[in-house]
KOLTI-161831 format. One record per atom (N, C-alpha, C, O, CB): x, z negated, y negated. Coordinates in steps of 0.001 Angstrom, whole numbers, plus 524288, in hexadecimal, padded with zeros to 5 digits. Each point is the difference from the previous one (the first is absolute). Last residue first. Glycine has a CB too. Layout:
XZY...
end
This chain:
86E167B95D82AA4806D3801E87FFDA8031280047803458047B8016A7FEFD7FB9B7FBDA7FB4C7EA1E803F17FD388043D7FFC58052E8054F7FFE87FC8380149801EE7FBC97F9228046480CA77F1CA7F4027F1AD804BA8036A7FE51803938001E8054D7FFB07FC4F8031280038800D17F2127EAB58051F8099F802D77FBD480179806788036C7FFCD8014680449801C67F5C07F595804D87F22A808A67F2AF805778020D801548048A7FD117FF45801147FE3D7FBA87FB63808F1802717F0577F3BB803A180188804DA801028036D8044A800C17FFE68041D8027D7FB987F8607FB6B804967F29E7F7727F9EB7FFFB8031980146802F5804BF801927FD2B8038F7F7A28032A7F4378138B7FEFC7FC717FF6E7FAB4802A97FC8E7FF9D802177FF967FC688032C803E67FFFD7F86E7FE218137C7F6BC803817FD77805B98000D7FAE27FF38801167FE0F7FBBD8057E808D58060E7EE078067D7F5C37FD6F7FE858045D804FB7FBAD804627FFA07FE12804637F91680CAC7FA1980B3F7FD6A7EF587F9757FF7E800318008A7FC0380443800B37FB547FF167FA8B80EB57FE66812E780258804B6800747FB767FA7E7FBBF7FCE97FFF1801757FBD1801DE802DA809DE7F8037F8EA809BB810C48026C7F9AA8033F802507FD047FBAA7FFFB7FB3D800B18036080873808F07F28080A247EEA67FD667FCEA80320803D37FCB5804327FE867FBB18018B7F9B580B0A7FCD080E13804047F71B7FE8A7FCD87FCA67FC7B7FB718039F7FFF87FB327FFCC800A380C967F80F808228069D810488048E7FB6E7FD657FD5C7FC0F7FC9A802017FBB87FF1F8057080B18800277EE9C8080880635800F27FAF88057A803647FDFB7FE8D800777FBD78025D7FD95807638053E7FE168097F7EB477FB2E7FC52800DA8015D7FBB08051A7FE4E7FB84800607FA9B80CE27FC1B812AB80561800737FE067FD397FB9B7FED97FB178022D8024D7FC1A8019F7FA3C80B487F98080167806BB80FA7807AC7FD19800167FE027FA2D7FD997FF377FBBB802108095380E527FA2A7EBDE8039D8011C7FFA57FD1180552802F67FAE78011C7FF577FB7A8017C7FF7480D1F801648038B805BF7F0ED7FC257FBE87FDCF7FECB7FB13803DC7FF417FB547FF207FC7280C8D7FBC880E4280687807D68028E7FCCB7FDA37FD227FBC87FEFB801637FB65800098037B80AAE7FD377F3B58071180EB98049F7FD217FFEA802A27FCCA7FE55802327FCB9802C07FD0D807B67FEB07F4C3806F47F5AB7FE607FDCD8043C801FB7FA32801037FF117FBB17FE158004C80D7F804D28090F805957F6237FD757FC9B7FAF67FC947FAFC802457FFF97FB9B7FE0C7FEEF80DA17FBC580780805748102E803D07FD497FE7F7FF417FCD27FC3A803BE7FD487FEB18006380864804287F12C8056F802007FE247FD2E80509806F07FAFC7FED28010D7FBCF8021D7F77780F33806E07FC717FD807E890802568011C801FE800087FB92804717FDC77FBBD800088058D80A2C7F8B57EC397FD0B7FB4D804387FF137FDE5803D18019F805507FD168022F803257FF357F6417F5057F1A780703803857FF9A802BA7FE118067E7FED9800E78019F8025A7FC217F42E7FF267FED07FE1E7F4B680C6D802947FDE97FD7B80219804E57FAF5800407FE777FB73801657F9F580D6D7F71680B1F808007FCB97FCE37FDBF8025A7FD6E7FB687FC577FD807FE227FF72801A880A0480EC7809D1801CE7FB8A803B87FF437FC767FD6E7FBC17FEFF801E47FBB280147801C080E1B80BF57F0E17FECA80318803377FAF77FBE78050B7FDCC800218017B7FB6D80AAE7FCAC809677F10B7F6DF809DB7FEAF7FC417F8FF803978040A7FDE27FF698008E7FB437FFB57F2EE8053B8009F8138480F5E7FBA57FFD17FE328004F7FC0E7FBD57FCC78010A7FC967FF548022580B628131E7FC758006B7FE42808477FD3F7FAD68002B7FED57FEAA803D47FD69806EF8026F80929800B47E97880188802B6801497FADF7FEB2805A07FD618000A802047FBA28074F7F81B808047EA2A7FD98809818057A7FF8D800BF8019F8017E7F91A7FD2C8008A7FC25803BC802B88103D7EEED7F1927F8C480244803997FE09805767FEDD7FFAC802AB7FC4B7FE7F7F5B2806027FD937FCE87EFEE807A58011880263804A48021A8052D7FDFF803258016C803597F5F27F9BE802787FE8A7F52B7F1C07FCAD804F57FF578028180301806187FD0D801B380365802007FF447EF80809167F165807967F9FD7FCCB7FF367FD1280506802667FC637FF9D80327804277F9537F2CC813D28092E806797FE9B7FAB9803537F91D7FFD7803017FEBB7FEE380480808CD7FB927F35E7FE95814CC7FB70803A57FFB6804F87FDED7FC14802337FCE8801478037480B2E801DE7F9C27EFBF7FC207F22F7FEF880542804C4801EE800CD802F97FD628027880331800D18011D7F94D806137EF027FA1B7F9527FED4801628005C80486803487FF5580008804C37FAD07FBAE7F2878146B804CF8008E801257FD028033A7F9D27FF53802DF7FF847FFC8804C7809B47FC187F5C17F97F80F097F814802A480202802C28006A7FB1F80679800C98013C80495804068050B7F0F67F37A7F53E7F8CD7FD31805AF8036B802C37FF118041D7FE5E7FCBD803227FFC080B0F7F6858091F7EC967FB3A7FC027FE35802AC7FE768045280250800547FF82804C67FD6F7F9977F63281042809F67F9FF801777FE28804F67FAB57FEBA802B17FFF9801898048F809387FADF7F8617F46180A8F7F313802C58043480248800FE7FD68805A67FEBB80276803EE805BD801EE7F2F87F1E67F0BA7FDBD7FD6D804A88017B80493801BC804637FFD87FED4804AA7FA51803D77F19380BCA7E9B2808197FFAB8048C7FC747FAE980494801CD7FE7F7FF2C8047D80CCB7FF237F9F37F4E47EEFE80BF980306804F17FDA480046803707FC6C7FC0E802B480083803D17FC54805027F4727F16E8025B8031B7FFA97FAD98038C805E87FF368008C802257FBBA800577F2338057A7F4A280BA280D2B7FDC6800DB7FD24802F77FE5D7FA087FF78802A17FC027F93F7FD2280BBA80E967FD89808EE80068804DD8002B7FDAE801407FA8480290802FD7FD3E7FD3C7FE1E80D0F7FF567ED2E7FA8F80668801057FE887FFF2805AD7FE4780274801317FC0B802407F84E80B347EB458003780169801207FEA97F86980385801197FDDE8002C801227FB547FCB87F8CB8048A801A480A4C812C67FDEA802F97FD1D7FED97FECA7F9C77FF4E8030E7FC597FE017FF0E80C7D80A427F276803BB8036C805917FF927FD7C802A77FB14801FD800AA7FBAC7FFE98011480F1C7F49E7EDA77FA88805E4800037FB1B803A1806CD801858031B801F67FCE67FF9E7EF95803F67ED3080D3B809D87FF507FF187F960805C77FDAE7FBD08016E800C67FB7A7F38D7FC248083B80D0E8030980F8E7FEFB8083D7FEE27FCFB7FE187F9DC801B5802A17FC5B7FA808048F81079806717E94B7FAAF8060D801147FF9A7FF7A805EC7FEBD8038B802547FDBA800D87F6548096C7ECEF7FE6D7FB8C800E87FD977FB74804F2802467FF0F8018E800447FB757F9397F7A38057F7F964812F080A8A801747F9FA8005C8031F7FED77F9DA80049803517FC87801527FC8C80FB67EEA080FB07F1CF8055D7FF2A802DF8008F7F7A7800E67FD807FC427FE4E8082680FA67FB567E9C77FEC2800408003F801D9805AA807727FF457FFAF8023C80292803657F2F7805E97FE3C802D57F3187EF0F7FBFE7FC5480470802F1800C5804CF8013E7FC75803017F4CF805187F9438106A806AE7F43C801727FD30802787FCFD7FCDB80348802337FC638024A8030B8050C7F81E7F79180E237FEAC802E58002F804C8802347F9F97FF6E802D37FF0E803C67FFB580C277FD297F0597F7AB7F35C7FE268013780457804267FFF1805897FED17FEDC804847FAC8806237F4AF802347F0637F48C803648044C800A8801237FFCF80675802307FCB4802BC80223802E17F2DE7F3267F2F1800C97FCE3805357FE4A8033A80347802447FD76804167FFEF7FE657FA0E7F79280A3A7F1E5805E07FDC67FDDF804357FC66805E0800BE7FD87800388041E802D67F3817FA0780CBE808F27F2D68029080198806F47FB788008680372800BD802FD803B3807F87F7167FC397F20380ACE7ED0E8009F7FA508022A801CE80196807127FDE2802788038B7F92E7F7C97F47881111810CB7F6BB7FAC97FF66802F7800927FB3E80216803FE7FD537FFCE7FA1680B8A8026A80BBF7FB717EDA380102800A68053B7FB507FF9C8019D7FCCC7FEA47FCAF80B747FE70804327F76A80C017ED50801E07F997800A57FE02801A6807667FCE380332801CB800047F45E7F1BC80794816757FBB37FD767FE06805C6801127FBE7802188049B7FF5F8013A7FB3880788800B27FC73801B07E9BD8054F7F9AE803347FC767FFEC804327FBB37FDDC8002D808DA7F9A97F7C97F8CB81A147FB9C7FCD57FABC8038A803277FEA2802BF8020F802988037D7F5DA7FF7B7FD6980AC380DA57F4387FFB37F9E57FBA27FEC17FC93804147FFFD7FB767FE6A7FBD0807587F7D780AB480CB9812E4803077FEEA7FC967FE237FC787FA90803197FEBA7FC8D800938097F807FE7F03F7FDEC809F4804C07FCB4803ED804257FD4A7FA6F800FC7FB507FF927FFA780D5C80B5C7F149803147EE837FE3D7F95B800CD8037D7FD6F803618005B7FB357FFD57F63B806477FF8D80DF380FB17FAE1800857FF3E7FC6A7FD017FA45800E98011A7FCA37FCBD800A480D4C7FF0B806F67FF3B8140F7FB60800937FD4E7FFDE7FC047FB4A801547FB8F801487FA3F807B580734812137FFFC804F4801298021F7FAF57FAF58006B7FCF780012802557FBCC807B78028C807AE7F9A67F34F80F20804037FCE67FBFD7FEF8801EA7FAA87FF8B7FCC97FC73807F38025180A2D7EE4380C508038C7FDF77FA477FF66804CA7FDDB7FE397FFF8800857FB387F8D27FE9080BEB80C7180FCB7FF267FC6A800157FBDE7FD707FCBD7FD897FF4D800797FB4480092804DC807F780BCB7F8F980BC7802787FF677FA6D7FD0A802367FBB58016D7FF4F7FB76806C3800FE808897EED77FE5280C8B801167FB4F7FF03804A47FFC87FA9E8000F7FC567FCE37FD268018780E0F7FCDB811817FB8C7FA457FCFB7FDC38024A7FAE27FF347FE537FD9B7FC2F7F98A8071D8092E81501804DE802607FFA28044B7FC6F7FA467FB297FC278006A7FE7C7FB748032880E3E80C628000C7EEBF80C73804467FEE57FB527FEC38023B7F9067FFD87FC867FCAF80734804BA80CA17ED1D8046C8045B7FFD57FA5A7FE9D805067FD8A7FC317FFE47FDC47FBBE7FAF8801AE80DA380583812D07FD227FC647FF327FCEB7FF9C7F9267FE1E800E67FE577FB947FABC80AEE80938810287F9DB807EC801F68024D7FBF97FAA0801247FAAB8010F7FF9F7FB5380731804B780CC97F2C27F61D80819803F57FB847FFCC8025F801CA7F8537FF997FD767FBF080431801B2812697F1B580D9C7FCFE7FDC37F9447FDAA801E37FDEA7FD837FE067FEB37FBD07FF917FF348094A80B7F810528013A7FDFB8014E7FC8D7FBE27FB9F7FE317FF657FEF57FB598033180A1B8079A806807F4AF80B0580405800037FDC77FBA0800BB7FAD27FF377FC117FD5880A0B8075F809D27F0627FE7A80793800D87FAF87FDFE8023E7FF5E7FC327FEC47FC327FD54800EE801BB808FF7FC6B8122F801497FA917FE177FDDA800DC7FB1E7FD1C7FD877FEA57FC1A7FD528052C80B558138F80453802E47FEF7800747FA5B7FA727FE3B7FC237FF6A7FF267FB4E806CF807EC808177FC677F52B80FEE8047A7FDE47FD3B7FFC5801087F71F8000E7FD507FC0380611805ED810B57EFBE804A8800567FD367FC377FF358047C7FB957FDAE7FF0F7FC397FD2D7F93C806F080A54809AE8110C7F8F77FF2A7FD5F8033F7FEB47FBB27FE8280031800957FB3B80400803BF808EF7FBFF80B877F0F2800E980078806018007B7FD188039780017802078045B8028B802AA7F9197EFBB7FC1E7F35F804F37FD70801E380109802E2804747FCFB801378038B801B87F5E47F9307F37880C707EFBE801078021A808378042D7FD3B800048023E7FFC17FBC17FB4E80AD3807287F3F17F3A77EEEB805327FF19800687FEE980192804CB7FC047FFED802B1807DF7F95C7F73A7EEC9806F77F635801C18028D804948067E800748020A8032F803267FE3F7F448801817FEDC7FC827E9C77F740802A98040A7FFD1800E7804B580464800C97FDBA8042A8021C7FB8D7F64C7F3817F63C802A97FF4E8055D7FBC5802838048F800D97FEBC8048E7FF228008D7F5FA7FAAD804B07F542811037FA49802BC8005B7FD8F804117FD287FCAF8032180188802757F59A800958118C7FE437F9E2800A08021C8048F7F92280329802467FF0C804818016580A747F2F3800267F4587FC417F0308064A805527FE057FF8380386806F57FD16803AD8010D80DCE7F3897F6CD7EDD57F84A8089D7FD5F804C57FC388015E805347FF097FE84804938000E800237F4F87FC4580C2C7F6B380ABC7FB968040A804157FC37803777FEAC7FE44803A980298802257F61D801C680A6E7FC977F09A8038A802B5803737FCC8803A1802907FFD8804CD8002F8064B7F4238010B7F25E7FB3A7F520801078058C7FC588038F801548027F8021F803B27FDC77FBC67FB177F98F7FDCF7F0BE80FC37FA79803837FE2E801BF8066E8002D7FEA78039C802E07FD5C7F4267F59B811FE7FB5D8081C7FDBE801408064D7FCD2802A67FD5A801858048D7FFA57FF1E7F432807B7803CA7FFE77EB4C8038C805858000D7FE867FFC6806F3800EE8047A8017C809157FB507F4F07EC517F282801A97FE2B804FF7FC4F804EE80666802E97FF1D804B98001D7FDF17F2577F3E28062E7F7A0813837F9B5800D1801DC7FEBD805F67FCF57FE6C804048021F7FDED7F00F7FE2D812F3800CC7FA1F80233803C1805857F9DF80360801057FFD3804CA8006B808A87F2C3805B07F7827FC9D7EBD1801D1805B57FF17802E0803068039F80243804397FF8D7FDD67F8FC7F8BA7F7687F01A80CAE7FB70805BD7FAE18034F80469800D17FEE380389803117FD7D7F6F57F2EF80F147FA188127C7FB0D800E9802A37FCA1802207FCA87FEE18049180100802367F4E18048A812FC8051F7F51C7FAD17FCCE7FF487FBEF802E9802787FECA8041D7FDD3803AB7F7EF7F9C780FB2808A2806F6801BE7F9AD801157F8C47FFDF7FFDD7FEBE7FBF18024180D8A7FF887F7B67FD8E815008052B7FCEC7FCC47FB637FEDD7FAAE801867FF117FD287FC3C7FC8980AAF800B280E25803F580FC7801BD800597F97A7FD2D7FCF57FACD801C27FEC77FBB28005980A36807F67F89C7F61980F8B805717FCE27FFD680035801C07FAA07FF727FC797FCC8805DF8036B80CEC7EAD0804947F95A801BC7FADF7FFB7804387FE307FF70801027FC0E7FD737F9D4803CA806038032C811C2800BD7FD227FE747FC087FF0A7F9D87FE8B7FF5B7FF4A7FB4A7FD31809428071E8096F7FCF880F06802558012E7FC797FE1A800817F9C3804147FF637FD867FF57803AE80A987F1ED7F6C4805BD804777FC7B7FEFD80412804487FD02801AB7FD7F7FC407FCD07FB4980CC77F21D80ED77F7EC7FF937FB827FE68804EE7FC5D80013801767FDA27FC147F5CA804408067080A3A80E37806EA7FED6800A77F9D9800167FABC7FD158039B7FEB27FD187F67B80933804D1808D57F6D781069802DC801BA7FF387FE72801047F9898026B7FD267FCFA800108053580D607EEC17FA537FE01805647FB20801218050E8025B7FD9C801027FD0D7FC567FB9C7FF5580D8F7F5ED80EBF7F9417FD307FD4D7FBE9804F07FA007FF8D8011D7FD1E7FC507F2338076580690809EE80CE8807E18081F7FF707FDC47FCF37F98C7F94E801DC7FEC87FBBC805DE813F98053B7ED8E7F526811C0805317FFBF800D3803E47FEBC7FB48804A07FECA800837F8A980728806667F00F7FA5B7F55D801957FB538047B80500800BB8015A802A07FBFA7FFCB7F52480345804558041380F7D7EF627FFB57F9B87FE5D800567FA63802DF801CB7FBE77FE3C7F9778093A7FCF88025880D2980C23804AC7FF9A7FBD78016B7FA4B7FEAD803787FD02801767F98880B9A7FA537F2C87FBBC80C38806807FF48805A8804847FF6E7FAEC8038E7FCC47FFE27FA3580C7080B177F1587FA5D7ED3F7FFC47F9758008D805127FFE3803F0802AC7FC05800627F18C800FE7FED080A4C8146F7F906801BA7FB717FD3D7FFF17FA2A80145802C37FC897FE237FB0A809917FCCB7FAD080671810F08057E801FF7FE8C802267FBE17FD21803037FCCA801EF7FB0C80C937FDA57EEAC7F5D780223803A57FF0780415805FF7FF6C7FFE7802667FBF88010E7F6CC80812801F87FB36805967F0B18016E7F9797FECC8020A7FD3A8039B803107FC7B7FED67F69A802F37FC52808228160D805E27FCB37FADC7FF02800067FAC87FD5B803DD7FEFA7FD527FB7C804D7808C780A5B80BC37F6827FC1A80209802357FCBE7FC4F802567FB5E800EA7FF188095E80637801B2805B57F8CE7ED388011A7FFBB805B27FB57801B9803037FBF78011E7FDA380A427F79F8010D7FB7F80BE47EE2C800BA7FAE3801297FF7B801B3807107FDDB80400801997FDAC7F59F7F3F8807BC8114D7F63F7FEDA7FFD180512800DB7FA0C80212802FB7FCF37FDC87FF7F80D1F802F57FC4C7FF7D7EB0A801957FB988032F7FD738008A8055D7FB318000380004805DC7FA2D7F7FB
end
């Protein structure tokens, strides 16, 4: 096992993509502990390991795609599958301090979603990843992408219309 060449290195790593992991690890597991444990073992992982990127784009991708990978490991851990995760208390959950009341009903709307539709939308909308990077990260097609995309914004103006989305004729 090789590990990086400083600790420096890893602390730029971690200030640039520590937002991006964590909230993605949150969006799939809905709960601040088991977002906290897969940020940990993301960056662990990445620190253990001897990885080269060709560009910092992929550095992300490979977070992101690690974090995903820890977070369906955790759904499938033999205590996720006997323990009734009961909701957290709203007032504990970190991004919503920092939105207005109208970006906290988006993002509850985004978070009821299915897995398959919720990624895709957190990472295009929240995260800023184009379509060829959640499909990297996602392990899946840039047309699979797309659809999901599709998806998920029909469900969400179903969701969100009268607040947010107004019918025309």
């Amino acid at each position: 096992m090789q590990i990086h060449d400083t600790e420096d290195d890893l602390r730029q790593v971690v200030e640039k993509y520590k937002s991006v992991v964590y909230s993605v690890a949150y969006s799939r597991l809905k709960s601040r502990h088991y977002a906290d444990d897969v940020f940990q073992e993301t960056f662990l992982l990445y620190y253990q390991k001897t990885l080269s990127f060709e560009c910092e784009e992929a550095r992300k991708a490979w977070l992101i795609r690690t974090a995903l990978n820890l977070c369906k490991k955790q759904n499938l851990s033999s205590w996720a599958t006997k323990v009734d995760r009961l909701p957290e208390n709203e007032e504990e959950l970190p991004a919503e301090n920092m939105l207005t009341d109208e970006e906290n009903d988006v993002l509850q709307a985004v978070m009821s979603l299915a897995d398959g539709q919720r990624e895709p939308v957190y990472l295009y909308y929240f995260t800023g990843l184009s379509i060829n990077e959640i499909a990297l990260c996602m392990g899946i097609s840039s047309g699979a992408v797309q659809v999901r995309l599709a998806r998920a914004r029909k469900k969400l103006k179903d969701k969100l219309k009268g607040e947010y989305f107004y019918e025309t004729e």
